[in-house]
VMD Tcl script that draws the C-alpha trace (Angstrom):
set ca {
  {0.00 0.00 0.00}
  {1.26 3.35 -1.17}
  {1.61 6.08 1.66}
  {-0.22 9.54 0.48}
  {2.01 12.48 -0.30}
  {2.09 15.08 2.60}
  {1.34 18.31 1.94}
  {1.45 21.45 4.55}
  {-0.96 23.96 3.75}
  {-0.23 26.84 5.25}
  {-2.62 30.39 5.84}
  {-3.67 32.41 8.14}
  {-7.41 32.68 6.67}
  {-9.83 30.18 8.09}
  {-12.08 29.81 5.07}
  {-9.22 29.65 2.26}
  {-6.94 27.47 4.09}
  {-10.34 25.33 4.66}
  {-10.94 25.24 0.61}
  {-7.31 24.00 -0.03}
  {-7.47 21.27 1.99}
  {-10.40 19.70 0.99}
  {-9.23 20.16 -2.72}
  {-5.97 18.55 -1.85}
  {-7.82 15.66 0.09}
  {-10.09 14.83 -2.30}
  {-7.21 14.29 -4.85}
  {-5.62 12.18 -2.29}
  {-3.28 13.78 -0.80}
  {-2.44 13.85 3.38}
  {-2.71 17.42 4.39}
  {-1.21 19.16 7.24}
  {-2.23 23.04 8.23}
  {-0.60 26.15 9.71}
  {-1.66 29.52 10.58}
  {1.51 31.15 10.97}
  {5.07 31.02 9.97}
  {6.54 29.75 13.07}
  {4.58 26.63 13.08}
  {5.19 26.09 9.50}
  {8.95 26.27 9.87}
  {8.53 23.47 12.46}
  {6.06 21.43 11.35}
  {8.62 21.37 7.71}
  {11.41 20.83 10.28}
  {9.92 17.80 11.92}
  {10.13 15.90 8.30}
  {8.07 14.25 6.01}
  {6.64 16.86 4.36}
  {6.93 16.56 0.57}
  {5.50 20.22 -0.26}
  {4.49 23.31 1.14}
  {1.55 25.22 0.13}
  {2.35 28.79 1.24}
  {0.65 32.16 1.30}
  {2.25 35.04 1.04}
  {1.06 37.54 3.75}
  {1.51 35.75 7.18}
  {0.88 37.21 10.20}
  {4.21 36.73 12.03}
  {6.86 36.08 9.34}
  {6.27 36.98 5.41}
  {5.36 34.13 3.52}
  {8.76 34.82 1.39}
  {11.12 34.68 3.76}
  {9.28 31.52 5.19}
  {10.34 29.87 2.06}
  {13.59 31.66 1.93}
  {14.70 29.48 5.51}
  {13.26 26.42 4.61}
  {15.81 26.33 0.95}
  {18.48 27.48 3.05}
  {18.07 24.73 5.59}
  {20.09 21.30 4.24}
  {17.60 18.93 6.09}
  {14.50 21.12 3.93}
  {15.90 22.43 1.17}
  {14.61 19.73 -1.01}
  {10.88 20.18 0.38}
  {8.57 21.78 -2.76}
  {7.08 25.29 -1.78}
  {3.75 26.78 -3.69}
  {3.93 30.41 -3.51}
  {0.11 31.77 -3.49}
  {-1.41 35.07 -2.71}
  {-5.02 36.97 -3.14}
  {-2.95 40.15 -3.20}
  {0.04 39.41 -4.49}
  {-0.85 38.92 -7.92}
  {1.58 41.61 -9.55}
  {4.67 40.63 -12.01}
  {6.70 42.09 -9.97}
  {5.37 40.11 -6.73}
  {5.83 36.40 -8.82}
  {9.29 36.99 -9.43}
  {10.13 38.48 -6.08}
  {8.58 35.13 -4.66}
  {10.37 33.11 -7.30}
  {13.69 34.56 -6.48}
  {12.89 33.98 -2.72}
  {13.65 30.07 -3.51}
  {9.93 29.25 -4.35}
  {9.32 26.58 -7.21}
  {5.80 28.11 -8.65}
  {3.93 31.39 -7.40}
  {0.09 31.02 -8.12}
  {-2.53 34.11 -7.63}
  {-5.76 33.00 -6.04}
  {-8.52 32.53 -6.16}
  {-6.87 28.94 -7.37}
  {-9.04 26.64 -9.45}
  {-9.07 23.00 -7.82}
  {-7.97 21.69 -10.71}
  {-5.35 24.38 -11.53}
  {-4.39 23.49 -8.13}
  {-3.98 19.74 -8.05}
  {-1.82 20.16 -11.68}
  {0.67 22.50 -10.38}
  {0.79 20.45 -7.15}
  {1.50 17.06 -9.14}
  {3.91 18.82 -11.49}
  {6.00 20.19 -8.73}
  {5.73 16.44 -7.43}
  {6.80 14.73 -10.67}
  {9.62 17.26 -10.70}
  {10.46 16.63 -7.11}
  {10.54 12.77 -8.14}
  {12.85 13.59 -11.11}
  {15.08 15.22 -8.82}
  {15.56 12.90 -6.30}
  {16.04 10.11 -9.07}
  {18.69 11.96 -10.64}
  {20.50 12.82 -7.11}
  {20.22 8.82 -5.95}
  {21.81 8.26 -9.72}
  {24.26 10.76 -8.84}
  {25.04 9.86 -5.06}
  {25.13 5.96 -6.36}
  {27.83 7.46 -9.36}
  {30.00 9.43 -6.63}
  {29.59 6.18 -4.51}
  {30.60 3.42 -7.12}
  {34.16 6.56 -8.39}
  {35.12 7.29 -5.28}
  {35.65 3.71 -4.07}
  {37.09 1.82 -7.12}
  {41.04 1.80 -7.86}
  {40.57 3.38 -11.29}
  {40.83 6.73 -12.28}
  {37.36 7.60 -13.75}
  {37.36 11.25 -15.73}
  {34.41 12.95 -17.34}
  {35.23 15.75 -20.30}
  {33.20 17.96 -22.38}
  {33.72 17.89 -25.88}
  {34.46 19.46 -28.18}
  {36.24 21.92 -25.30}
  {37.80 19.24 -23.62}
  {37.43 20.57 -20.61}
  {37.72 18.68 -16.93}
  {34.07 18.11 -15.42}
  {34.88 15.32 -12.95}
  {37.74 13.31 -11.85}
  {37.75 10.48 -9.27}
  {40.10 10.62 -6.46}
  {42.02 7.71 -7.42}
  {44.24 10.39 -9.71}
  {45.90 11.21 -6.40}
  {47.25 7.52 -5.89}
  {47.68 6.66 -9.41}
  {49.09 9.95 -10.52}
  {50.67 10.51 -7.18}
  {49.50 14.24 -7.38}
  {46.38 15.95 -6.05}
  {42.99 16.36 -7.41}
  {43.02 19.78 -6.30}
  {46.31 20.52 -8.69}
  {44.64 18.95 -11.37}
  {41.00 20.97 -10.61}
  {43.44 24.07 -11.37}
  {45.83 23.23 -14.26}
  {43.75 20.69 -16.39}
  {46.04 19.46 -18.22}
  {48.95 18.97 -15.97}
  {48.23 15.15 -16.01}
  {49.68 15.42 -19.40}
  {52.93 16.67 -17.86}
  {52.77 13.85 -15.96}
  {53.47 11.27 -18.67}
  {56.62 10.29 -19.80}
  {58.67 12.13 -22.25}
  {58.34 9.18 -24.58}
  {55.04 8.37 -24.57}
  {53.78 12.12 -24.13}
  {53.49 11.87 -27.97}
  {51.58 9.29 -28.90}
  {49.19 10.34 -25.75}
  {48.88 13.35 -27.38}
  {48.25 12.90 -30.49}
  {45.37 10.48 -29.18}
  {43.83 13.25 -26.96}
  {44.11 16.00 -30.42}
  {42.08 13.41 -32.28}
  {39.06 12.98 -29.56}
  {36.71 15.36 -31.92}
  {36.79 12.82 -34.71}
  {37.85 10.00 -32.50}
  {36.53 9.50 -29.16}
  {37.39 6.23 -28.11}
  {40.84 4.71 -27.66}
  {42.68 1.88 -25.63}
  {46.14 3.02 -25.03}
  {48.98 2.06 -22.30}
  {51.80 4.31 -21.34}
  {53.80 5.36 -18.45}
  {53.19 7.93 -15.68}
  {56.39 9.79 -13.72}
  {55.61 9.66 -10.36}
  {57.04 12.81 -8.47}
  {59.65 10.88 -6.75}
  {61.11 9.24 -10.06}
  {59.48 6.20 -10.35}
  {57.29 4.99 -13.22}
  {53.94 3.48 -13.48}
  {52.23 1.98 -16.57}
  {48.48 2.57 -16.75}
  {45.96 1.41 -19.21}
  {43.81 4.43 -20.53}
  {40.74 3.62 -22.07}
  {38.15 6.91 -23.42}
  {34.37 6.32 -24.15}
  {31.82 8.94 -26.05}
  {28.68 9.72 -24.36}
  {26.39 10.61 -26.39}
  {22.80 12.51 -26.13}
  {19.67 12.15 -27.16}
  {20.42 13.10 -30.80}
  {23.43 10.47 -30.89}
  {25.77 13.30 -30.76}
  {28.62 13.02 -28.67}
  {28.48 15.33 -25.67}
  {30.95 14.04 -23.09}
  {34.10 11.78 -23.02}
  {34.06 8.94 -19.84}
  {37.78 7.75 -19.56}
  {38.99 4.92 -17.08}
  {42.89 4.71 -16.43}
  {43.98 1.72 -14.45}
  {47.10 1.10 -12.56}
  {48.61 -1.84 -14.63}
  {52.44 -1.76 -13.02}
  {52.25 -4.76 -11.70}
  {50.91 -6.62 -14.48}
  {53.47 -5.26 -16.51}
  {56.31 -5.94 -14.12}
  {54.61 -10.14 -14.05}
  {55.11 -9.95 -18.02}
  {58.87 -8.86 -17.47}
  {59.24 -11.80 -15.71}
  {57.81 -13.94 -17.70}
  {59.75 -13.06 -20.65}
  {63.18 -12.99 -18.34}
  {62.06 -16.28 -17.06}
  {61.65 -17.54 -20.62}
  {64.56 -15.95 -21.92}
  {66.16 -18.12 -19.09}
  {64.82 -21.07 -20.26}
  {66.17 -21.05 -23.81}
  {69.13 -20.12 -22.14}
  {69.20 -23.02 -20.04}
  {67.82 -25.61 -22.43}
  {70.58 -24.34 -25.16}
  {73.31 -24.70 -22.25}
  {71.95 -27.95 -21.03}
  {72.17 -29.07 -24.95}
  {75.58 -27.82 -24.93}
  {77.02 -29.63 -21.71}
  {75.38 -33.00 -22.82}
  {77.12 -32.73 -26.44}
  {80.05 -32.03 -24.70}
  {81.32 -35.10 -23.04}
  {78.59 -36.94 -25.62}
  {81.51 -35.96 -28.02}
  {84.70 -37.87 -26.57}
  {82.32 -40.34 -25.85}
  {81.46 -41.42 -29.17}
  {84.96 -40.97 -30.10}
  {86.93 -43.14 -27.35}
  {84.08 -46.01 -28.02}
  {84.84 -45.80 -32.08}
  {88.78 -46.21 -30.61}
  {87.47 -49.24 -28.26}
  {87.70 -51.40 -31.52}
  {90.95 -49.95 -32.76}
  {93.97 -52.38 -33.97}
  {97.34 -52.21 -34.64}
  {100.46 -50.38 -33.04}
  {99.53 -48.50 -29.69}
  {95.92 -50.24 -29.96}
  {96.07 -51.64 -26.34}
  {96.95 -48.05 -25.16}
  {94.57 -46.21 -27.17}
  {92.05 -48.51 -26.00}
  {93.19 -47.76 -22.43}
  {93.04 -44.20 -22.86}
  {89.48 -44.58 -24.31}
  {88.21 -46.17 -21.28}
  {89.17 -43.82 -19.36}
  {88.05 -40.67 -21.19}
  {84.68 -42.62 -21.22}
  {84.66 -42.82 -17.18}
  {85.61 -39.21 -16.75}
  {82.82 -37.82 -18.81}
  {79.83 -40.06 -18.02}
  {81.29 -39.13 -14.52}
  {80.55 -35.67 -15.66}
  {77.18 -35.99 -16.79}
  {75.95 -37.80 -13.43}
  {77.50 -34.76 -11.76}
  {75.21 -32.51 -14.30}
  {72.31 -34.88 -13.44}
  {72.68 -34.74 -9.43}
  {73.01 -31.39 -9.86}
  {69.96 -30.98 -11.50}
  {67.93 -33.41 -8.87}
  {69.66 -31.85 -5.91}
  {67.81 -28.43 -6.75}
  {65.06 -30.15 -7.30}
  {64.86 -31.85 -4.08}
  {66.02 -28.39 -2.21}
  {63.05 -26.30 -4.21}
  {60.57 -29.24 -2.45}
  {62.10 -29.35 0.87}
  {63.01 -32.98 0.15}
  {66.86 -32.66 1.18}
  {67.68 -33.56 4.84}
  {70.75 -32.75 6.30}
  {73.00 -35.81 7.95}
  {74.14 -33.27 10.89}
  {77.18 -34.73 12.69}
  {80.19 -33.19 13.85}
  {81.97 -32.07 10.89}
  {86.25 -31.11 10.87}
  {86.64 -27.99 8.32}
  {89.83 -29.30 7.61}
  {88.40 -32.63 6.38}
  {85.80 -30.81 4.23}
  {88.49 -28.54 2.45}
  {90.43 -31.82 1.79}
  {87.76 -33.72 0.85}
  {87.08 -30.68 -2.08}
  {90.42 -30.16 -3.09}
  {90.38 -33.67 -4.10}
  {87.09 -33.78 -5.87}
  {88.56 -30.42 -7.76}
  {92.59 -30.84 -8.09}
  {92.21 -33.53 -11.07}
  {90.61 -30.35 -12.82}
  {93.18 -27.93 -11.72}
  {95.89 -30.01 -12.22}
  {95.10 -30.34 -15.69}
  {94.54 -26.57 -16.45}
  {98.12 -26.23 -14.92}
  {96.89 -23.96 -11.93}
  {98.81 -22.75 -9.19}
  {96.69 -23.74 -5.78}
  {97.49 -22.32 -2.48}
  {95.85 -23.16 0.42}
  {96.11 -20.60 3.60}
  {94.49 -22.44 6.97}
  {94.33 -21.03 10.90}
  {96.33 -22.78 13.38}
  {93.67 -24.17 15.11}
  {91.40 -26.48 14.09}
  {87.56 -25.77 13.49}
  {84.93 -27.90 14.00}
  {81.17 -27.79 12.32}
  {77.66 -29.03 12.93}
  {76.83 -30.05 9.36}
  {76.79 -32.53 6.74}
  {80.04 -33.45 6.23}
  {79.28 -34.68 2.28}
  {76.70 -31.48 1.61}
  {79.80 -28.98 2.70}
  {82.59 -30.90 1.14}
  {80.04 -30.86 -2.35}
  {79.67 -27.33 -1.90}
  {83.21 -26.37 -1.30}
  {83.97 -28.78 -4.25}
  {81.80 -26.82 -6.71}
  {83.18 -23.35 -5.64}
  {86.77 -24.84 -6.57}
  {85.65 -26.33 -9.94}
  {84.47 -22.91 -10.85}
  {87.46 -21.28 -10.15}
  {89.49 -23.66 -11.96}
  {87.29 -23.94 -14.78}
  {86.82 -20.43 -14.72}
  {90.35 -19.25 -14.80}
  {92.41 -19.05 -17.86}
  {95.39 -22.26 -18.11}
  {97.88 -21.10 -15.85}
  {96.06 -19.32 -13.67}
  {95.99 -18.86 -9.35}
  {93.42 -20.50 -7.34}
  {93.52 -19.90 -3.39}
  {91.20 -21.01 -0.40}
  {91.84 -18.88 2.73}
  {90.03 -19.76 5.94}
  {89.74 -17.40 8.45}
  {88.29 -17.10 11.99}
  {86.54 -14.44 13.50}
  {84.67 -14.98 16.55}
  {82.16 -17.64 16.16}
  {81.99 -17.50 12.47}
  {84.61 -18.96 9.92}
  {85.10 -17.58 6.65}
  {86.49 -20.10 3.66}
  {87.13 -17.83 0.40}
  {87.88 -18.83 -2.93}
  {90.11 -16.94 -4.87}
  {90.87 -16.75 -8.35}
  {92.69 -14.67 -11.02}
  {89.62 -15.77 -13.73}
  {87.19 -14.52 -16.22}
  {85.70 -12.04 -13.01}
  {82.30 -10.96 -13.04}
  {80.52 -8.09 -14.09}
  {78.99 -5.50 -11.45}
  {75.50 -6.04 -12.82}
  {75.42 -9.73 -12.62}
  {76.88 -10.32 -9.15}
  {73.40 -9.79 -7.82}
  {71.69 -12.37 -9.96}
  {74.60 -15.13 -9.92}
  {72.72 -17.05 -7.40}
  {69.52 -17.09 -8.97}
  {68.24 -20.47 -10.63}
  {69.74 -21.19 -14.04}
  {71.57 -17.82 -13.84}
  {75.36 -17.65 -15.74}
  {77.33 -14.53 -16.04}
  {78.02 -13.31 -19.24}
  {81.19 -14.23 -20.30}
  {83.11 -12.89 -23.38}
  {81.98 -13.51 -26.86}
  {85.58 -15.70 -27.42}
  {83.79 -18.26 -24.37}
  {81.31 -20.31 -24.19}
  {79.36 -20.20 -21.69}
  {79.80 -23.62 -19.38}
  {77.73 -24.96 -16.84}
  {73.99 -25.17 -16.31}
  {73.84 -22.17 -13.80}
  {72.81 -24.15 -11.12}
  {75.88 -25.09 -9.20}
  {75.85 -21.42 -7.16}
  {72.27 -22.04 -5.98}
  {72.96 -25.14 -5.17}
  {76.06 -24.49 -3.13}
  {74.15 -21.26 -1.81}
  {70.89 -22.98 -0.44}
  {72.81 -25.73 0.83}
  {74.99 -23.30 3.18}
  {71.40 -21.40 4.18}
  {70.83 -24.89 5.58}
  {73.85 -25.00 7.56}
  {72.78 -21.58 9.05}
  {75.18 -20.26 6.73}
  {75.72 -17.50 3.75}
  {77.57 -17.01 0.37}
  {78.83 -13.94 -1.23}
  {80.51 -12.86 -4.24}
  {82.44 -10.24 -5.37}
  {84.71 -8.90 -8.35}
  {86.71 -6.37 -9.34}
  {85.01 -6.78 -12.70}
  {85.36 -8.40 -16.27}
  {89.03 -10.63 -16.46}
  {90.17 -9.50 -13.13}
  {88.98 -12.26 -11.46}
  {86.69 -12.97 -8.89}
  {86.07 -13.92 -4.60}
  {83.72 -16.54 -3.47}
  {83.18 -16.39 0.92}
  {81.77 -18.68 2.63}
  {80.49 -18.37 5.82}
  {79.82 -20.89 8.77}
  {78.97 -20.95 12.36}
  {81.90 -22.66 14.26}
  {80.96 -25.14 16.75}
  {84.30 -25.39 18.93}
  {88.01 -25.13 18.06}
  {91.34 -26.91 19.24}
  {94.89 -26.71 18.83}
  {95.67 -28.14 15.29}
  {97.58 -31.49 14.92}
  {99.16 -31.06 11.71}
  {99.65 -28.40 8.72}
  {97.45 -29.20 5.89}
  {98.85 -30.68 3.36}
  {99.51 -29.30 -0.85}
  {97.12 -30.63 -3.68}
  {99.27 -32.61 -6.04}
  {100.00 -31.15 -9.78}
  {99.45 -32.60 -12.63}
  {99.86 -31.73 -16.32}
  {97.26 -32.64 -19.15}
  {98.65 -35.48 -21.55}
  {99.24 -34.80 -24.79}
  {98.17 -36.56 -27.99}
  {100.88 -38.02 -30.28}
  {100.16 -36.76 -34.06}
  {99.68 -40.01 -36.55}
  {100.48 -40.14 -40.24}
  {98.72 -40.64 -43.23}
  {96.44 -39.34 -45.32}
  {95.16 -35.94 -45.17}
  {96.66 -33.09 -42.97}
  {93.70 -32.53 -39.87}
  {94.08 -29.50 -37.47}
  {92.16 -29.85 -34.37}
  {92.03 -27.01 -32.26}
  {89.44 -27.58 -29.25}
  {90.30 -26.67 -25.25}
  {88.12 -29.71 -24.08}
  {91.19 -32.20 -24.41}
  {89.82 -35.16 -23.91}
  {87.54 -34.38 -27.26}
  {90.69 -33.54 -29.00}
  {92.49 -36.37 -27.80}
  {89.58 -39.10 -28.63}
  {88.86 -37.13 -32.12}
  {92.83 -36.73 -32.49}
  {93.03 -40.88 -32.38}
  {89.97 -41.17 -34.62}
  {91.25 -39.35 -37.25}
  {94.68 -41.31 -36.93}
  {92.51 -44.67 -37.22}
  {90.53 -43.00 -40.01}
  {94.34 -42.51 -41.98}
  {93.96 -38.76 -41.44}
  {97.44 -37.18 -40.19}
  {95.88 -35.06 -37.51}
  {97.97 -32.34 -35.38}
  {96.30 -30.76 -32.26}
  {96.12 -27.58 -29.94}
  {94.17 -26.11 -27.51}
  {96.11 -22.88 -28.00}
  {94.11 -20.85 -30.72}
  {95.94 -17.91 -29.84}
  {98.89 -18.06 -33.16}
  {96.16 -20.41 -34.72}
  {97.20 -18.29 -38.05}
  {100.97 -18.90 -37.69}
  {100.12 -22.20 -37.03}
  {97.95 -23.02 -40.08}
  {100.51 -21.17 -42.20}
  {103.51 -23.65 -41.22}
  {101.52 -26.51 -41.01}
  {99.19 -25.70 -44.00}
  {96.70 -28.44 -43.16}
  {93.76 -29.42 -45.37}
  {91.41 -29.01 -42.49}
  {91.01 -27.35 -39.68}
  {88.12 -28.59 -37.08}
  {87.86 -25.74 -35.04}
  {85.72 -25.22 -31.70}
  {84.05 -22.14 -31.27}
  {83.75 -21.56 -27.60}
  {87.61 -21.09 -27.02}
  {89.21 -19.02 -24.06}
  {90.69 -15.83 -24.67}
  {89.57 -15.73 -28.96}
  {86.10 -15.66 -30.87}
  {86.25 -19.06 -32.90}
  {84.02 -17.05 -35.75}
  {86.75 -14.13 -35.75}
  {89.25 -16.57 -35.93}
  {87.90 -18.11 -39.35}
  {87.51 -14.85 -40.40}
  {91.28 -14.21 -40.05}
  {92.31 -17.50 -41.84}
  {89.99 -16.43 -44.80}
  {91.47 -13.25 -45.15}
  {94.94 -14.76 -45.87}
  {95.29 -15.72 -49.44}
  {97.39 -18.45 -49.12}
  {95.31 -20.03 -46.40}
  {91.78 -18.82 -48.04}
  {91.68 -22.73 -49.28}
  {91.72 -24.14 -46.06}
  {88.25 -25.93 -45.47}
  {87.00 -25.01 -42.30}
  {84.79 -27.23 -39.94}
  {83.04 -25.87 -36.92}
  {82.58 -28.27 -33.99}
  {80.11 -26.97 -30.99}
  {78.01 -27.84 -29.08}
  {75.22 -25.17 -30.08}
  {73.52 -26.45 -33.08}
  {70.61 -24.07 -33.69}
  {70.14 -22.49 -36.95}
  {71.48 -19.26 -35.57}
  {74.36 -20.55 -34.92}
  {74.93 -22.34 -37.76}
  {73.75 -19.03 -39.48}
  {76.89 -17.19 -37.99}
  {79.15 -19.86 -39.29}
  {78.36 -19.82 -42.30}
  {79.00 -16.01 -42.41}
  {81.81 -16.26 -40.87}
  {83.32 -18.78 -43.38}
  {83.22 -21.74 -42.10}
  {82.46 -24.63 -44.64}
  {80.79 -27.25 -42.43}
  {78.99 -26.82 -39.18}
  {79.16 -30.11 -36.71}
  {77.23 -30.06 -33.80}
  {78.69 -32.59 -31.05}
  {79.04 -35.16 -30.75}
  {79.16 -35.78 -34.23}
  {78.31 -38.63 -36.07}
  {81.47 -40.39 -37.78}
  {79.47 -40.83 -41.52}
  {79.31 -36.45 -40.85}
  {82.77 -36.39 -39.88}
  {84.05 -38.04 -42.16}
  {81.39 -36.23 -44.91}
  {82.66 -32.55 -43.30}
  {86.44 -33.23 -44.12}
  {86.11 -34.66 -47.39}
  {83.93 -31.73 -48.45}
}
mol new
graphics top color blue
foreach p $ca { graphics top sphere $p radius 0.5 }
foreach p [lrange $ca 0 end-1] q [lrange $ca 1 end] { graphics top cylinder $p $q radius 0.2 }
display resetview
């Protein structure tokens, strides 16, 4: 059931305020009288009252000003007033009473039905009103509260008619500055995207609609990308009256896609190094099993030597393997420590003689600095002596032939330091806060392959975070080398027993040239490829000459003038594309058929060999039908 519309009818004659009642009634309406002003004012102040039928001449306050207090009052000022007056009836007297704040001014005597129309139209525009404040307050409600920026603009003068106060958090400036200068937030944008934003906002007239995402300078420096999107609204005649616009914050979406790609880029990276370090001992592999079969003079030793190139690189890939199911098992909290009592001393020696085959062989110089006393650890002795083992492989694999390894271990307070020196490759300044990160190499100079899967440093760093530990690196920068620290809590410490003892040296073997056939140049620093391909070749009635020098590779080639020269790209301290380039450039070596042998096989690569002159691209390990296809030509 619908409650009538109240209606205070107020005058101060008997008889006429009588009549307007009973017309109001009768059309339905509840009706509420006053004599007076006074009680007018508080019977409109009580509430409820939808309009106010209101003589003029009052006898304690005038009629006008009645109507003035009740507009001026927020609680009223939406309450209808009906001017009316028997005397009143002059121009001049309607539009005084209009001005006054009343919304019609009718001279009696009043028909009824001239009566109940005015009062209904005031009503229907009373109902119009409130519908189009609720649409409004619900508007306000719906902008003020979401993270957007929502804008409203005039066309075709552009100008600002509402902005939502999300510009302060999203532009990071106030409304208020925007209220006076409207088109600072154009300032706002960055230089190189102020442009194109432009040139979007000069088209609006003809084009009112566009999805666009730039960046925004926040006042202290930083940038944010939004996504700005610009509607028409358009009137009754389809014209377009009004832009809406809604700008969202989008920084973060944008900073997920940067990872993404970096993550992807990673895992090309990886995949193409993981390719790379299987072909690698895949190569020698093949080879030394080809020489497993050999006869002759020397067979027994070849054979020999086979075997045990075969053990040292399938060695290597169960090391690439563990290392690749150790992370996993750290990333799912599968690893559990053994923790025992652990002897530093132990673990150091333990390491140096996982590493020292490899140093021996790239002729370093290892020193090995140790305190007096002994330290003790609560740890696992194999997890420490496998991380201490994979800091000294990368230094010695790391570090040019020739070069100066040293482990110092020193004690301060109840923490022991171990670092690991070298006088390597170094590390740039940008990378050295990424090298621990999954699958994360340094870059390393175009003349080097990259080696390794980038795991080993995570690996060796979450397995000291589970000792309570910590490892940093540092670097003076590219070629001068580089400083890995660990550090350990000490348990207790003694008096030592015994000085530690020197890693033994060793020198790489070399491989005896054969005779025969054509003249083979193999220039690789993996040796035991060489070696294995060397022996091949020999078998194969190739005369085949090695080095894993490529620095005088053009001297070389000029005195030995060989008819091929298998050449490995990835060499220490020279680009193996620059050096085919050289030996092209020489006339009297231009004939020399060139054969690169990599482990990166993707058409890129194979792309940049053939630019770079080479006349057969061999991805290891190779098999012998392509070797043998590559030489001949």
């Amino acid at each position: 059931m619908t409650t009538p519309t109240l209606i205070l009818n107020v005058d101060d004659n008997d008889g006429a305020r009588y009549a307007k009642t009973r017309i109001l009634q009768s059309a339905g309406f509840e009706v509420v009288e006053a004599s007076n002003g006074t009680d007018a004012l508080n019977v409109v102040k009580r509430g409820g009252v939808a309009l106010v039928l209101l003589d003029v001449k009052l006898p304690d306050i005038n009629g006008i000003e009645v109507c003035r207090r009740i507009k001026a009052d927020p609680d009223s000022a939406m309450v209808l007033v009906l001017q009316t007056s028997a005397a009143l009836t002059g121009r001049a007297d309607k539009i005084r009473g209009l001005e006054g704040g009343a919304d019609n001014y009718l001279a009696a005597p009043i028909e009824a039905d001239e009566l109940i129309a005015n009062v209904n139209a005031l009503l229907r525009m009373r109902q119009t009103q409130s519908a189009l404040r609720d649409s409004e307050e619900r508007f306000r409600q719906l902008t003020d509260n979401i993270e957007d920026v929502f804008w409203m603009f005039s066309v075709p003068a552009r100008a600002l008619e509402y902005v939502s106060p999300a510009y302060a958090t999203i532009w990071g400036r106030p409304v208020e500055t925007l209220e006076r200068e409207p088109s600072s937030w154009i300032a706002a944008v960055h230089p190189d995207d102020r442009v194109y934003v432009v040139s979007l906002w000069d088209a609006l007239p003809s084009a009112p609609h566009y999805e666009a995402e730039f960046r925004v300078m926040m006042p202290d420096g930083s940038l944010r990308w939004v996504r700005d999107r610009l509607f028409p609204v358009r009137d009754s005649r389809d014209e377009v009256y009004r832009v809406a616009r809604v700008t969202s914050d989008i920084t973060r979406r944008k900073e997920m896609e940067a990872l993404l790609r970096a993550a992807d880029a990673n895992k090309n990276e990886f995949l193409a190094t993981l390719a790379h370090e299987l072909r690698n001992p895949l190569s020698p592999i093949r080879n030394a099993a080809a020489l497993l079969g050999a006869s002759g003079t020397g067979a027994i030793e070849r054979q020999a030597r086979a075997r045990e190139v075969i053990t040292r690189q399938v060695d290597h890939l169960a090391h690439l393997v563990d290392d690749l199911l150790d992370v996993a098992r750290i990333s799912e909290g599968k690893i559990a420590l053994r923790q025992e009592e652990v002897e530093l001393g132990a673990v150091i020696a333990q390491a140096l003689e996982t590493a020292g085959p490899l140093i021996a062989a790239r002729e370093h110089t290892l020193d090995v600095v140790q305190p007096e006393r002994r330290i003790w650890l609560m740890g696992d002795p194999v997890r420490l002596a496998q991380s201490m083992g994979n800091l000294l492989h990368n230094a010695a694999k790391f570090t040019p032939k020739g070069g100066r390894i040293k482990v110092e271990v020193t004690l301060v307070d109840a923490v022991v330091r171990i670092a690991v020196q070298d006088n390597g490759i170094g590390i740039a300044e940008d990378n050295l806060s990424r090298i621990f990160g999954m699958f994360a190499q340094a870059a390393v100079p175009p003349d080097r392959a990259p080696e390794g899967l980038g795991i080993g440093l995570s690996l060796v760093s979450r397995l000291l975070e589970m000792h309570g530990g910590r490892l940093a690196a540092t670097s003076p920068g590219i070629g001068l080398g580089s400083t890995f620290t660990v550090e350990l809590p000490v348990l207790r410490t003694a008096a030592a027993a015994a000085p530690g003892a020197d890693p033994a040296q060793a020198a790489p073997g070399q491989a005896a040239p054969a005779s025969g056939g054509r003249k083979v140049l193999l220039v690789d620093d993996n040796v035991d490829a060489m070696e294995m391909m060397a022996f091949l070749l020999a078998e194969m009635g190739y005369e085949a000459h090695t080095t894993a020098d490529a620095g005088n590779l053009v001297q070389m080639a000029s005195d030995l003038r060989p008819d091929v020269i298998v050449l490995d790209i990835g060499l220490p301290g020279v680009d193996g594309y620059e050096l085919a380039r050289m030996i092209k450039r020489q006339p009297h070596l231009s004939a020399i058929r060139l054969v690169a042998h990599t482990g990166y096989g993707s058409p890129e690569d194979r792309r940049k060999a053939h630019e770079a002159g080479f006349d057969a691209h061999l991805v290891k390990p190779a098999e012998l039908a392509d070797l043998e296809k590559a030489l001949q030509g």
